[in-house]
VEXMARGU-173293 format. One record per residue (C-alpha): x negated, y negated, z. Coordinates in steps of 0.02 Angstrom, whole numbers, plus 50000, padded with zeros to 5 digits. Example, Ala and Ser with C-alpha at 12.3 -4.5 7.8 and 13.67 -1.06 7.14 Angstrom:
BEGIN
493855022550390/493165005350357/
***
This chain:
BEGIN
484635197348769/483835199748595/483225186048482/484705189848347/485965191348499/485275174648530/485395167048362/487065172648329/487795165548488/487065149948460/487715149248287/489315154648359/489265138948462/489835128848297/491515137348295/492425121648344/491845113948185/491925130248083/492815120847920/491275108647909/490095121447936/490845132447809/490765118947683/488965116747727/488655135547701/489485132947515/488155118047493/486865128847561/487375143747425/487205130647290/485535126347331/485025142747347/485895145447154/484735130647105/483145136947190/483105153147107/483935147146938/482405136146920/481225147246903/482135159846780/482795143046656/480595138946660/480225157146583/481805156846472/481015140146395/479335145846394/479985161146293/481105150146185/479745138946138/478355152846097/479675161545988/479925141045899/481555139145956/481945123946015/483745123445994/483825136446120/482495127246235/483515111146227/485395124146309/484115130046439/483305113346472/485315104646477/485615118646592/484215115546701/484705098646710/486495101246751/486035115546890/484755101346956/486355086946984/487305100747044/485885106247193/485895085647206/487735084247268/487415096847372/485695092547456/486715075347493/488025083647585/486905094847687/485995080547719/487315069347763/488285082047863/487235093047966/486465079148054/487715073648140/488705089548156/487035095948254/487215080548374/488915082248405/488935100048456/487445095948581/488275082348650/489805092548657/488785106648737/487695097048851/489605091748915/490075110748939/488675116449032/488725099949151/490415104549164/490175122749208/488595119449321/489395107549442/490915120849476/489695133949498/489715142349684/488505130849822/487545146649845/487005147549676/486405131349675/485595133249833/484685148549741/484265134349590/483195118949598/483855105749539/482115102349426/482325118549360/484265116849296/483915099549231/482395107549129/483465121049090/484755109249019/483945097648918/482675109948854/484125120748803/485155108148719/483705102848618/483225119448543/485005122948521/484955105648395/483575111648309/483945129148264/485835121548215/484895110348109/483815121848026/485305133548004/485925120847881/484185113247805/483275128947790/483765146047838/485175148247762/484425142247615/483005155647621/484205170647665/485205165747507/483875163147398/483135181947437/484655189847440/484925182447260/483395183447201/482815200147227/484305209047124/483815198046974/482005201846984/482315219346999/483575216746819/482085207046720/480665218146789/480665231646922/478875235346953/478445213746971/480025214647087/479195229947207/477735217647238/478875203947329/480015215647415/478215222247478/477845205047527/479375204847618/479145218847696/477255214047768/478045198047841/479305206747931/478095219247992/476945205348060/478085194748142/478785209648231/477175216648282/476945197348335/478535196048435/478185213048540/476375208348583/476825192048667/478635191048721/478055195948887/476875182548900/478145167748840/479315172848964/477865169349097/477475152049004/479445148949041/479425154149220/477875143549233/478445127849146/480215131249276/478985129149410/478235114649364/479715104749336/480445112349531/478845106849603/478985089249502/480745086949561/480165092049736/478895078749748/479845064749682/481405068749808/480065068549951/479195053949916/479165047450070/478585064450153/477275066250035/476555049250057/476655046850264/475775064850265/474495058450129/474995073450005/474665062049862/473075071349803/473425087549859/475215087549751/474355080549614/473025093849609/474345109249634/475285100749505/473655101549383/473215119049456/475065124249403/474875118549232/473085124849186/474195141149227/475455138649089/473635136948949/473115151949029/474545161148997/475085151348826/473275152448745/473515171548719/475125169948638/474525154848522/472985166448474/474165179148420/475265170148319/473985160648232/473285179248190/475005182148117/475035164047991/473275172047911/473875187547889/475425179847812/474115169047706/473315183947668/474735194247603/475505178747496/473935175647414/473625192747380/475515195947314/475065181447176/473715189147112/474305206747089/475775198347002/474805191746885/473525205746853/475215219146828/475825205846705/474515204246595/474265222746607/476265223846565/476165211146448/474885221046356/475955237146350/477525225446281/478625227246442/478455210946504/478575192346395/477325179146459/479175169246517/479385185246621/477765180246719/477905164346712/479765168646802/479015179846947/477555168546969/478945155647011/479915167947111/478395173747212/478035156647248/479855152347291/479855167047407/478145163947479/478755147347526/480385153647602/479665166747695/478185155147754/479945145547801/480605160047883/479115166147983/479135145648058/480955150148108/480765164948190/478945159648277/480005145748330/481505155148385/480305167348480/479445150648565/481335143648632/481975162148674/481665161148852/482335144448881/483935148748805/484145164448869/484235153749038/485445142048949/486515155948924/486365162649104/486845148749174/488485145749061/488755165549092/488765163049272/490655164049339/491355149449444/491575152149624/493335147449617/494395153449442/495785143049394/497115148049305/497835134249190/499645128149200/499675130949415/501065121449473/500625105849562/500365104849761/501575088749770/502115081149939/501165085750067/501855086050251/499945095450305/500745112350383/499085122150385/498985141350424/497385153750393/498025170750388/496925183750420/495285176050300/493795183150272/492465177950188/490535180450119/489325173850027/488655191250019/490045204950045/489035215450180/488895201750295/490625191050286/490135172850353/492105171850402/493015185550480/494935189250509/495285171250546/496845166450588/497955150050668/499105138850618/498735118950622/500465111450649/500875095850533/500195080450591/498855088950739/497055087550770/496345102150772/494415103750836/493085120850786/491735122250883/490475134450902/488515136350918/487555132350731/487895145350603/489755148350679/490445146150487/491315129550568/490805121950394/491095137150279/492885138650347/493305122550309/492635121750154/494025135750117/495365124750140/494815112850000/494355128249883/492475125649866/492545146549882/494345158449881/494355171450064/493735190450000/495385192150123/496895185150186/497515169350137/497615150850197/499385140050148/499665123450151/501915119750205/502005137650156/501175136749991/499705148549952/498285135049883/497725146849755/499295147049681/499425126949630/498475117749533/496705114649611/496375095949580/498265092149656/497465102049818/495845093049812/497025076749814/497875080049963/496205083850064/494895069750112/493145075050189/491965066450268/490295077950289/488835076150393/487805072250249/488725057350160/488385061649963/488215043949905/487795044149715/486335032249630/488005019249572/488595004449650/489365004249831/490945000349756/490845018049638/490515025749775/492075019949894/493225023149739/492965041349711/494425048949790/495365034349735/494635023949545/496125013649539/496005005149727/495954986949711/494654976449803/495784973349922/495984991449965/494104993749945/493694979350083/495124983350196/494315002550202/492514997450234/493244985050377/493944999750457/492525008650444/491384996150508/490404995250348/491004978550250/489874968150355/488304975450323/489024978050117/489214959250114/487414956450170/486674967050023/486204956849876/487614959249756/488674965149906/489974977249844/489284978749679/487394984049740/486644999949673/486295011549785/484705021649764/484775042449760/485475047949892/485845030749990/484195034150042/483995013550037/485365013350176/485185018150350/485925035150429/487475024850512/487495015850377/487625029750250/488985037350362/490265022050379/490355022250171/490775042050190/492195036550325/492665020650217/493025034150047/494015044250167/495095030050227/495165024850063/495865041949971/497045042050111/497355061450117/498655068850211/497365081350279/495935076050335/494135087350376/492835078450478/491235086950483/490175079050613/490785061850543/490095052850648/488255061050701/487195047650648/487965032050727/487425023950893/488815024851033/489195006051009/489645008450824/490435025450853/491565018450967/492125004250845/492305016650718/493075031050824/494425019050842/494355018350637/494665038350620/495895037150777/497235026350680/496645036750519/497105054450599/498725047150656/500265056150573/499095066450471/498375085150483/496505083750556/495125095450571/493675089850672/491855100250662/491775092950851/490015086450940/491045072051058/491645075651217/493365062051182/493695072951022/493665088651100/494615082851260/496225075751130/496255088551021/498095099150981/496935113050955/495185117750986/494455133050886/492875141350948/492015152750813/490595164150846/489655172850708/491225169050593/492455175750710/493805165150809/493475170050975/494495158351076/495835145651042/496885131451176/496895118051220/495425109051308/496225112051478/496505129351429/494885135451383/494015126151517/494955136851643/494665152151560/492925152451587/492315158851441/491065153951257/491995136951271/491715134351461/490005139551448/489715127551302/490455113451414/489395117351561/488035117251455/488175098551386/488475105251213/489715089651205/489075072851196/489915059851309/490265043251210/491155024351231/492705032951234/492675044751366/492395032651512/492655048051629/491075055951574/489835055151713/488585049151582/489475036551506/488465020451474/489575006551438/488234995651364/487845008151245/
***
């Protein structure tokens, strides 16, 4: 992506203010007027006066001054205006990339750091605010003012007009010569600066890790080493672009003095009045200053290129799941669930999900098992559209769930996953996410069932205590029974368990087995399955290998047919707990 591809998309970005912006651009074309009236009313008085007439001095002086009030209004309403129009539409944007990030497909973000897409964003958004600013302050200002100013040179004088349009040309040569030389080498200092911020983020996530193994020093140094990389690679670029202001220097200065040499030599001959020099002198000045403008623009432009090329990227990336506005809405769900025939991949030659098929009558447990990297998870994750099957389809009472509206299937699904996803709020944010009305009442009644108000109660502010990133201030049980307690809360009428309860002890597993038991009741569950009770009670047990369903019964069933599951049973692959008292290592003291 170009620099001017870039530039016009991000001035395309101010569409949904376009009558604003076009009243800014008519502000912007009176100022340019004034700017290059100014100098042509200074000659026409010079002129006036040398030939004694002041009448005529004093139209072009009123003129002036009216042209001057006139650039007034309109410098007020650029500067009024663009302002805040620039921090609305980064607000606004900052919104639509959040917005588009979050929806974007787990495997991309398992491709990005985090570090590196918050860098990515707030980097991006700012440069975005600047070049919309200077859009309205000062290029379009200098791009008027040439475009103007050059035809009326050319009509006073054509050979004082061929030196600017010479000195336009040199800066454009320059700051392209500039741009090829190093483009190569900013992208680097953007990769670079990307790598820094993962590594940051890294660290800061993995405190903990970093301190127990005394890292301290060592991160600290690779984090120094890192940046004396991004000087190494920015010095060159800096060197060249300074190179490019002198020569800049160089041609302005020299533009001023040739105009003044060929008008005194013209002025000599009788082609050119000394208002005529005085005019250009003006203009070159005017134009040296614009272009000086200019060449800041576009060295800055050059500088943010890479980060917003990686704005756009991400915005241009397409959602794992496309929704189609105006779906119809999932309504009342009995929980009827049938997979027909899915397939699925992350990458298309090696589908993570193959062929699957089974129906989950309304109101049944059903359990998937299967050795680690099965696609127990990724199947799931189907039903509740975090991806759409390459094949086949998966209904919900006979309704296809990519033909409804998504957040009306999301509604009617609660999960609990191994890893909780507790949020840096409050404990009470965090129970209400599948449900922001519930009332305190609801909240409480929840975390009882779970097992988790009594520990809530003992935290300082109890419900209202902020958790830290990631719960990591709670323990792994406890971290788990808030997970349960937002499931029991949303009250789904499908239900996914994924290893729900993995990090409790058998004493509070049993309590809160007891929980999920009057939870499931009447309800459509799916249960990622590690416990001996679940698998025993389920409807249904599924047994994927390498994302194919390999065997399906009931517990009974599969045990006598002496195949994966049997062998997975013989093996201990199912952990006895509180309430399987059959189990031959069943401790009832826990």
């Amino acid at each position: 992506m170009s620099i001017l591809t870039i530039y016009v998309r991000v001035i395309r970005l101010l569409a949904p203010e376009k009558w604003l912006a076009a009243a800014l651009v008519v502000a912007n074309l009176a100022l340019a007027g004034v700017f290059f009236l100014e100098p042509w009313l200074f000659g026409r008085v010079v002129d006036s006066l040398a030939a004694q007439g002041h009448t005529e001095a004093w139209h072009y002086i009123k003129l002036w001054a009216g042209i001057g009030l006139g650039g007034v209004v309109a410098s007020v309403l650029v500067s009024l205006h663009a302002d805040r129009l620039a921090h609305r539409r980064r607000l606004a944007i900052i919104g639509d990339f959040f917005a588009h990030a979050i929806a974007l497909p787990l495997s991309w973000h398992g491709e990005h750091h985090t570090g590196r897409l918050l860098r990515i964003l707030h980097s991006g958004s700012s440069n975005l605010f600047g070049i919309w600013l200077g859009f309205f302050r000062d290029h379009l200002v200098t791009v008027l003012s040439i475009v103007v100013m050059i035809p009326l040179a050319l009509q006073m004088n054509w050979k004082l007009a061929v030196l600017m349009i010479l000195l336009m040309t040199t800066f454009s040569l320059f700051n392209a010569i500039a741009m090829q030389r190093t483009s190569k080498a900013q992208d680097e200092v953007e990769r670079l600066h990307n790598a820094i911020s993962e590594r940051a983020s890294d660290v800061f996530g993995n405190v903990m890790v970093v301190q127990s193994y005394t890292r301290v020093a060592a991160e600290v140094a690779e984090l120094r080493s890192m940046m004396r990389g991004v000087l190494a690679a920015q010095y060159p670029v800096l060197t060249g672009w300074a190179w490019l202001s002198v020569a800049n220097r160089t041609a302005s200065t020299l533009t001023i003095v040739a105009i003044f040499a060929l008008g005194a030599q013209l002025n000599g001959t009788g082609e050119a009045s000394v208002g005529t020099i005085v005019s250009f002198v003006g203009f070159a000045n005017m134009l040296i200053g614009r272009l000086e403008q200019f060449a800041s623009f576009i060295s800055g432009l050059f500088f943010q290129t890479p980060s917003l090329r990686d704005f756009f990227a991400v915005l241009d990336t397409p959602p794992a799941v496309r929704e189609v506005a105006g779906m119809p809405q999932l309504g009342d769900v009995k929980g009827e669930v049938v997979f027909e025939n899915v397939s699925f991949g992350y990458d298309a030659a090696h589908p993570a999900i193959r062929g699957l098929s089974f129906r989950a009558p309304a109101g049944s447990t059903v359990a998937i098992v299967g050795p680690t990297g099965a696609g127990k998870t990724t199947a799931l994750s189907l039903l509740y559209r975090v991806y759409d099957p390459t094949e086949g389809r998966i209904t919900i009472d006979g309704v296809d769930i990519r033909t409804v509206d998504l957040n009306s299937l999301r509604r009617a699904i609660g999960v609990v996953f191994q890893d909780a996803g507790l949020f840096y709020r409050s404990i009470a944010d965090n129970l209400t996410l599948g449900k922001p009305d519930a009332k305190q009442a609801e909240i409480e009644a929840a975390a009882r069932a779970a097992e988790a108000h009594n520990f809530i109660v003992m935290k300082p502010e109890g419900y209202a205590t902020i958790i830290s990133e990631r719960g990591r201030s709670l323990s792994g049980g406890e971290r788990q029974r808030l997970s349960i307690a937002r499931a029991m809360l949303k009250n789904a009428p499908i239900l996914i368990l994924d290893e729900a309860t993995s990090a409790l002890d058998n004493a509070t597993e049993a309590r809160i087995q007891r929980a999920l038991d009057a939870l499931t009741r009447e309800r459509t569950t799916f249960v990622i399955a590690h416990r001996l009770s679940t698998v025993r009670s389920a409807d249904l047990i599924l047994v994927l290998k390498d994302g194919e369903l390999i065997e399906h019964g009931r517990y009974d069933e599969l045990v006598r047919q002496k195949g994966v599951f049997a062998e997975l049973d013989a093996q201990g692959r199912f952990v006895a707990d509180a309430n399987d008292p059959a189990a031959e290592d069943w401790d009832p003291s826990g």
